[in-house]
N, C-alpha and C positions, 0 to 999 in steps of 0.2 A: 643493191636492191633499188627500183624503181618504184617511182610511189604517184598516186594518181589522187587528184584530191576528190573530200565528199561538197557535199553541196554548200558543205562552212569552211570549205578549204581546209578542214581537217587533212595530214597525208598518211594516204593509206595504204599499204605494201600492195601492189598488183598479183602478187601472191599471197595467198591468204592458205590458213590452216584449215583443212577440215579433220573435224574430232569425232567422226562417226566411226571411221576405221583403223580406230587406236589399237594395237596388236592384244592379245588375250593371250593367257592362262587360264586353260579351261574354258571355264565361264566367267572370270574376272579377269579385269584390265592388267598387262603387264606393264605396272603400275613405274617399276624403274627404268623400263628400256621407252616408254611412251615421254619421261622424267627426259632424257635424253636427248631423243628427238626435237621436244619440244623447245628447251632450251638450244639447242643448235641452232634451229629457226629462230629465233629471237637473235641468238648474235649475230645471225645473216643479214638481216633485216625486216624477218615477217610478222606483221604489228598484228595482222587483222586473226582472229583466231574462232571459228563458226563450231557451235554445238549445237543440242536442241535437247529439251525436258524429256522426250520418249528415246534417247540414242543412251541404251542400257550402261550407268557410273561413267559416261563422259564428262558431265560436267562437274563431277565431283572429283575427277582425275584431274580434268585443267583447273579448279579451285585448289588443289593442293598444291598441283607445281608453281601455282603463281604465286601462293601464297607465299609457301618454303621457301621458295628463294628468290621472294622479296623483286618481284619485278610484275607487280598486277599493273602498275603504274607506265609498263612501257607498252602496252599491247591495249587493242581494243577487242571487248568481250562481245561475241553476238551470239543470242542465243533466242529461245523462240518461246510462243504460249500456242500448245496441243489445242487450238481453237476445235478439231473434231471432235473433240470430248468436253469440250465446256458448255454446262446447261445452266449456268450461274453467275453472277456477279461474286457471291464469296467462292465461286471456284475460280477465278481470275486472280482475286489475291492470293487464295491459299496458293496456286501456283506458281505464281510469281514469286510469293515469298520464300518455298522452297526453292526456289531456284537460285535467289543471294544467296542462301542459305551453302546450298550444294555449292556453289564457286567463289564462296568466302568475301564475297563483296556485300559492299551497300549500292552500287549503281551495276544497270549495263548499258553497254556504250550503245550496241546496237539490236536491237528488240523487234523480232516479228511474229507476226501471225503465220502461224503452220501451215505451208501446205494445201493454199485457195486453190481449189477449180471452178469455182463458182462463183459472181455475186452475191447469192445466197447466203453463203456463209462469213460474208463481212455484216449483212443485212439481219443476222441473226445475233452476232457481235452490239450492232447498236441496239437492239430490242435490250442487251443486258448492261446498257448504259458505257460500252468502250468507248467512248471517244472524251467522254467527260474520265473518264479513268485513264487515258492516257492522257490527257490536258493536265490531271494530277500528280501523276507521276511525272510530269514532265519538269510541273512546276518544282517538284518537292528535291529535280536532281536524282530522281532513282533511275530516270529512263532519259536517255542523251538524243537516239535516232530511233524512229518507230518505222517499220517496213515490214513487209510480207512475201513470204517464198511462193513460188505460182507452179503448180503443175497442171496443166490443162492446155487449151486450143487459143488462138491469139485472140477471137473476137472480146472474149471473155476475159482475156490478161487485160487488152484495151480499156473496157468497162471499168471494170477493177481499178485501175491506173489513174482513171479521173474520177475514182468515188469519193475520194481522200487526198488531204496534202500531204503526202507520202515522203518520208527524207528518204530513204533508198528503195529499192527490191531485191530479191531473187529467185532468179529464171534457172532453170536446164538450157543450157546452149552450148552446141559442138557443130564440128561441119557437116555430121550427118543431120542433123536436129536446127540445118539452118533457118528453114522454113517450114518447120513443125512446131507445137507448144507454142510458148509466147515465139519465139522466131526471131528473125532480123528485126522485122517489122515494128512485135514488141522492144527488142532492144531499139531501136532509132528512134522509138516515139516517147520510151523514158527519158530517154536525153534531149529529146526534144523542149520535155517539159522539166529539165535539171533533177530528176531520177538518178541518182546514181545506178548503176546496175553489177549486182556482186554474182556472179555466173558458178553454176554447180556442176558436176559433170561434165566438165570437161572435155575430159575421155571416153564419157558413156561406159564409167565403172570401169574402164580399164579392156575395153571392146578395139576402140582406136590405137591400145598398143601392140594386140594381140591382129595383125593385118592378114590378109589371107596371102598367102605365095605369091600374088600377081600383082598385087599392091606390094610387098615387099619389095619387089623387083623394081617398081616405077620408084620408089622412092629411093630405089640404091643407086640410080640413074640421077640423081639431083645430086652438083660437084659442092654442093656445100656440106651434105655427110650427116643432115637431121637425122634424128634418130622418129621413129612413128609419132612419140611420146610429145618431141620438142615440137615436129611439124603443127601438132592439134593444138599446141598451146600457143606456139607462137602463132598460127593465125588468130586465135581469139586477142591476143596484145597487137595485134595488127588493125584492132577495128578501136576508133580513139573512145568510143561509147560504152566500151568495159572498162569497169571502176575496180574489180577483184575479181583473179579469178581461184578459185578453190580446189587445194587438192589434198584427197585423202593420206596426206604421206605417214606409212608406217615401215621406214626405216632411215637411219642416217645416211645410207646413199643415195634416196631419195630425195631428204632434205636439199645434200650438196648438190646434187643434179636439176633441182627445180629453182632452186636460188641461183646457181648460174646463171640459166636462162634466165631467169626476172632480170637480171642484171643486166642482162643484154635488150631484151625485147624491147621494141618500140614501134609505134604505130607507123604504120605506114615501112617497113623495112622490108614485106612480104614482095618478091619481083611477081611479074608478070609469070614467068617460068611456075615460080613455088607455088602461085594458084592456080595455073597449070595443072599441077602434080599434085595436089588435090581434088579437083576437080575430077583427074584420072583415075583415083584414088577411089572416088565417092563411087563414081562410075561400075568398077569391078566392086566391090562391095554391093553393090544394088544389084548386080550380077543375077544374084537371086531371087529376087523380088518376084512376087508371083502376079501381081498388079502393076502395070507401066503408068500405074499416078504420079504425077509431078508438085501433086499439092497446089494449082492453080488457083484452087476455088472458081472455076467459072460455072462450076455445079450447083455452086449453093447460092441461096438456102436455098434446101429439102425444102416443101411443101409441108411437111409432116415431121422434120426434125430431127432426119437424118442426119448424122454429120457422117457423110461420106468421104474427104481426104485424112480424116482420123481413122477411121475403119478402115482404110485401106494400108494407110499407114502401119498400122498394129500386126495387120494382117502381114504384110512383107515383113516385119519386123520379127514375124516370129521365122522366117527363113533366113534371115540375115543377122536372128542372135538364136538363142536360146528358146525354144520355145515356153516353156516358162513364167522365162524371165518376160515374154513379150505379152503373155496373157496376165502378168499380172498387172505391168506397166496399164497396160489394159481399162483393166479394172479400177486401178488406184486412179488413173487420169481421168477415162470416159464414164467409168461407172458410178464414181463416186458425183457427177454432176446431178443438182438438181432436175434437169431435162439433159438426160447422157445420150441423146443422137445415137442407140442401139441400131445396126445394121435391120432389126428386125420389125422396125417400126416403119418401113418403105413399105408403099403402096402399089407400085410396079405402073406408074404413071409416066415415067421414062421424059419429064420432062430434062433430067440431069443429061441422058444422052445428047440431047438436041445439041445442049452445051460444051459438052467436053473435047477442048480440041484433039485430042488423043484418039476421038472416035471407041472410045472401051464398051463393052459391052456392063455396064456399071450396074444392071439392075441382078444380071445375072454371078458377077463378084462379089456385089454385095452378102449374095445368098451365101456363097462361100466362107468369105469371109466372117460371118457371123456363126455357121458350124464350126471355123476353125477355130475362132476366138474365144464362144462360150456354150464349150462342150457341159452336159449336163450339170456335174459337179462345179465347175464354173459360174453358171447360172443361177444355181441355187445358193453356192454363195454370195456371188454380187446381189443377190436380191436379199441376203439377209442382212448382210454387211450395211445396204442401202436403208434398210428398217431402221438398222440402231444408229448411223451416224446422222440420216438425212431426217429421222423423226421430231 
């Protein structure tokens, strides 16, 4: 295993556990084969282990296995506080405290806020006194590194990023998603300012393993024999400003396939060729895209608050996954913003077109776009969803 250090030169596995998609029976954790797994990863070398308070008896599974067999002491716990749901100072402890509770500790190594797409919602944090409650916790030894998970658009990661002295974050970032969400951009700018940066999604859930026919082919044409899985990972260890990167593993020849690689990966190992072959890669996947955005931003800002390479974004996304899966992403990212830049707040003032080198007809995608994305049932949810978290 290879290890990368955090901003106290702590060494931290570049392969890190994620505890979201622990295998199940039924509807409860299979509690002995997840026992397993997990231990494997620890004798491999992966210290860094990610859960979070709403990912239904994860962190009451990784509190036992560490517990039981006496190895809380080799690994670093990251876990998180549901700040959407927090209207209180006593519900920041109550939470918290469940949470030692659930993982059989008295500290966590590494502690974030849930889930930002907004300034807002750090800004509603300090209305209920966090910053002096993480200064306490910090001092008392309960709370080691304080950081927060971002899903949203880069301006906003940015903001975010210098609201706070921040010891880590983490981002969504894969080669599709290089310049979407926080982005490259966001990844260079946390390092810029010694951010470590712990990277989710890797795979995009498991999208980048699953390649279409023509992508398979370009990558069986590369003499060193990646497999889809390896390629997406080993470019993200290819960029020296990823600190962790996180993967869902639920089985042991996962474990041994992921820890190989970590053992091998190293920055800068990616040739010319291999970014090549993704680059090809990305290309036929977007195949489908029903919008030729490039995510330039030379559009923005909206006038009015559109975020149009988000919305367009979304939109291609629901052709190139799941549809779905792409309207909820959707939802959970743009909608959940205090000002969510809806496709439907455009004035039809076409100053975007003047801008966009692509020449797109933008005012009239937009329209599209915003039918495909928030069909009624849609609409009427993110709008109710928006009452009770953004209230």
């Amino acid at each position: 295993m290879k290890y990368r250090a955090d901003r106290y030169g702590n060494q931290i596995s570049q392969l890190g556990y994620g505890c979201m998609r622990f295998s199940r029976k039924g509807s409860a954790i299979d509690y002995e084969k997840a026992e397993r797994e997990v231990l494997l990863a620890i004798e491999k070398g992966v210290n860094y282990f990610d859960t979070a308070y709403v990912y239904p008896g994860s962190e009451e599974c990784l509190g036992r296995i560490l517990d039981e067999n006496k190895c809380r002491d080799r690994v670093y716990i990251a876990t998180k506080l549901p700040q959407y749901i927090i209207r209180s100072a006593a519900a920041v402890d109550r939470t918290f405290d469940e949470e030692l509770v659930r993982l059989r500790t008295d500290y966590i190594d590494y502690y974030l806020m849930h889930m930002f797409t907004d300034t807002a919602e750090w800004e509603h944090l300090k209305t209920l006194g966090i910053e002096d409650w993480i200064a306490g916790q910090k001092e008392a030894g309960r709370i080691r590194n304080i950081g927060f998970s971002y899903h949203g658009e880069t301006e906003m990661f940015l903001q975010i990023l210098d609201a706070y002295d921040w010891d880590f974050c983490q981002i969504q970032y894969n080669y599709l998603d290089e310049h979407t969400q926080a982005g490259r951009r966001g990844l260079q700018a946390a390092a810029q300012k010694g951010v470590p940066v712990v990277i989710m999604e890797p795979l995009r859930g498991g999208k980048l393993v699953k390649l279409p026919d023509r992508a398979k082919e370009a990558l069986a044409a590369d003499s060193k024999g990646y497999s889809s899985a390896e390629l997406g990972l080993r470019w993200l260890w290819n960029q020296p400003e990823v600190t962790c990167v996180l993967s869902g593993m639920n089985s042991e020849e996962m474990v041994e396939e992921n820890c190989r690689i970590a053992a091998e990966a190293e920055p800068g190992d990616l040739t010319k060729e291999d970014l090549e072959i993704v680059e090809r890669i990305k290309a036929i996947i977007r195949e489908k895209e029903k919008v030729g955005c490039t995510g330039c931003r030379y559009c923005m800002p909206c006038p009015k608050g559109v975020d149009i390479p988000g919305n367009f974004y979304y939109y291609n996304l629901m052709y190139m996954e799941k549809k779905a899966s792409a309207r909820f992403e959707f939802a959970q990212n743009m909608g959940m913003r205090k000002e969510p830049g809806f496709a439907s707040q455009c004035a039809s003032c076409g100053l975007c077109e003047q801008h966009c080198p692509q020449h797109l007809p933008v005012r009239e995608k937009l329209k599209e776009a915003d039918r495909a994305l928030r069909p009624l049932p849609y609409k009427a949810g993110i709008s109710i969803a928006r009452k009770i978290i953004l209230k």
